[in-house]
C-alpha positions in Angstrom: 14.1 11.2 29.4 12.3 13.4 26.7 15.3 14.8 25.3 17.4 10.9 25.1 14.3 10.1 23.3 14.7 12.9 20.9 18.5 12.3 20.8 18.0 9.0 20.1 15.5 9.6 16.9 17.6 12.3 15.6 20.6 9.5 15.8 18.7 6.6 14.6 16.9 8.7 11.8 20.0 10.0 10.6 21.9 6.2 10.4 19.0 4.7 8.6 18.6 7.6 5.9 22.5 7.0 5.1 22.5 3.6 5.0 19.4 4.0 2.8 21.1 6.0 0.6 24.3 4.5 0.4 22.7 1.0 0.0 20.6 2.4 -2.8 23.3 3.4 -4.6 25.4 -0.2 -4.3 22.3 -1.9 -5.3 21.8 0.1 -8.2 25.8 -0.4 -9.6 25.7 -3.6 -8.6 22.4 -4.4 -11.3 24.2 -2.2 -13.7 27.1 -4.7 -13.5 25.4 -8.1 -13.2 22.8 -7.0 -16.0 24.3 -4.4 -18.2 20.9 -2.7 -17.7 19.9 0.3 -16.0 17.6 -1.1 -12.8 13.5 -0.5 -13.6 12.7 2.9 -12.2 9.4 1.1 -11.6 9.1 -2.5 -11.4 5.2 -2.0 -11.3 4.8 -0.5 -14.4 3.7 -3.8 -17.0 6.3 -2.8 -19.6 9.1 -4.2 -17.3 9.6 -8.0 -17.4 7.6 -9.8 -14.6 11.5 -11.5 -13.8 13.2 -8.5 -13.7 10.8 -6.6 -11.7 10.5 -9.3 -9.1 14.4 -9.7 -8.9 14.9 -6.0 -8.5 12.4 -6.0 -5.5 13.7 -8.6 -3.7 17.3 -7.4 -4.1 17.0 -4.1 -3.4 14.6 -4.4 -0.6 16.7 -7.2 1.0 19.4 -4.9 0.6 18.2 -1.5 1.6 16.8 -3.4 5.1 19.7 -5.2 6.1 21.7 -1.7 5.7 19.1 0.8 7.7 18.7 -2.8 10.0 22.7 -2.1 10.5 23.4 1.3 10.8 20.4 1.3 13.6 22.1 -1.4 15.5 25.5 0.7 15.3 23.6 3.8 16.3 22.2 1.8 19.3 25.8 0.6 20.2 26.6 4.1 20.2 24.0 5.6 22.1 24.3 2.6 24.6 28.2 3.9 25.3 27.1 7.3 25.2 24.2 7.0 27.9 24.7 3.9 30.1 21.6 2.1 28.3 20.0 1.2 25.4 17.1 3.6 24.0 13.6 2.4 25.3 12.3 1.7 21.8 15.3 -0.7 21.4 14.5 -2.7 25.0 15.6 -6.4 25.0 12.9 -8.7 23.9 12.3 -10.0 26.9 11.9 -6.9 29.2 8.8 -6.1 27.1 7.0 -9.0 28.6 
């Protein structure tokens, strides 16, 4: 069981860093196309407009989720064919009660 468990981080830490990279760098082309701008390297900093730093959060946040929110399901998927069964962390909602 130990080692599945440590299979199964290695796997799922590995998806959600790619897809967090790889998302990263769609978001950030995709700005530089829809705004002709480079995206704020920090939306906190006051100099950036209040707008801009708002839309960037929300966009790339959304975006950076949905990705590592993918790539962990696909993981699962895969480690589900693999094994016979999903990873404990991953249980279906209504085993945990």
């Amino acid at each position: 069981m130990a080692s599945s468990s440590k299979a199964w981080s290695a796997l799922s830490l590995g998806a959600t860093l790619g897809a967090a990279v790889l998302a990263r760098k769609a978001v950030n082309t995709s700005w530089r196309v829809a705004t002709g701008k480079r995206p704020p390297e920090n939306p906190a900093d006051p100099d950036v407009d209040l707008r801009e730093a708002i839309a960037w959060a929300v966009v790339s946040g959304t975006i950076v989720a949905l990705a590592r929110m993918l790539a962990t399901r696909r993981a699962a998927r895969y480690y589900a064919r693999t094994t016979g069964s999903l990873p404990p962390q991953l249980a279906a909602d209504d085993a945990r009660d």
